[in-house]
N, C-alpha and C positions, 0 to 999 in steps of 0.2 A: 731128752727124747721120750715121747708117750709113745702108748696105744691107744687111739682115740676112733671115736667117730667119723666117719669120713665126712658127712653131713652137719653135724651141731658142733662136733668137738667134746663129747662127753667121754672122760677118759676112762676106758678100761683096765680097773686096776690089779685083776686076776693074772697068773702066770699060766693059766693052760689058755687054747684058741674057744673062739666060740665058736658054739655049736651054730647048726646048720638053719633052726628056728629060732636065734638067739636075735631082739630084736635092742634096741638102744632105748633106755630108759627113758631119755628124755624129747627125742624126735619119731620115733615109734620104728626107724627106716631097719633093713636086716644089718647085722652086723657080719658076717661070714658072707661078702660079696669082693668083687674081686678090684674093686674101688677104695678095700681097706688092704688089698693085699701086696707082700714086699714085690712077688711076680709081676705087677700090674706096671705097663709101662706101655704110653700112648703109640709110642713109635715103633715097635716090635712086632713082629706078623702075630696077626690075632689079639694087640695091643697085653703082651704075657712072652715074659723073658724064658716062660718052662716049656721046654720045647715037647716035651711028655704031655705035657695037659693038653684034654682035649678042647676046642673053642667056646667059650661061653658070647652069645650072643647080648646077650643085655646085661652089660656090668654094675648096674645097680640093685638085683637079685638075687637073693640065697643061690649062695652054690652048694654043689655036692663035689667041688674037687678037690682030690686027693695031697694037692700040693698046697693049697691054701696057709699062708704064714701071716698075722696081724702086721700088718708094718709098724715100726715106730719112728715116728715123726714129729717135729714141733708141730704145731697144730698153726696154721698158716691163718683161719679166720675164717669168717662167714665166706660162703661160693658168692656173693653180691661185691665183694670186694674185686672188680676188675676182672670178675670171669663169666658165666653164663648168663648167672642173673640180671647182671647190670645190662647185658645186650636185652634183655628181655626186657627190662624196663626201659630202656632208651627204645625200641622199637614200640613200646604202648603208648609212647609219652608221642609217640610221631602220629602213631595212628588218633589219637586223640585232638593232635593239631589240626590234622586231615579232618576227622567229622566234627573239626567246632567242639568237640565238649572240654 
């Protein structure tokens, strides 16, 4: 189990959290958002198991909350592998059928 990137997978090999401007060396994305955090959980009111924290609307953003903990996780892979992006490329690959190119 890491601390890694939510994004690329660059592991964080320090034992304090990052800081709040602290961004990932090799995808440039913030590191202290709530998409690295062990609270963050899709299915829970506010998608955040800390029932103290107050809502963070765009989970991909520096936060400033006070509960923020780095998760550590095996690092599962590129988001293209059978999650967002892939719909994202199956939907251009359509619209591309559609206008001929």
């Amino acid at each position: 189990m890491t601390r890694h990137c939510y994004q690329c997978g660059w592991v964080f090999g320090r034992d304090d959290q990052p800081g709040r401007s602290e961004t990932c060396p090799q995808c440039r994305v913030d590191l202290r958002v709530c998409l690295n955090c062990t609270h963050h959980d899709r299915r829970a009111a506010h998608q955040c198991r800390e029932r103290r924290a107050e809502p963070v609307y765009d989970k991909q953003l520096a936060t400033y909350c006070e509960y923020f903990e780095l998760i550590r996780k095996e690092w599962a892979g590129a988001p293209t592998e059978g999650g967002a992006a892939s719909r994202e490329q199956s939907a251009r690959d359509a619209l591309k059928r559609l206008l001929g190119d």
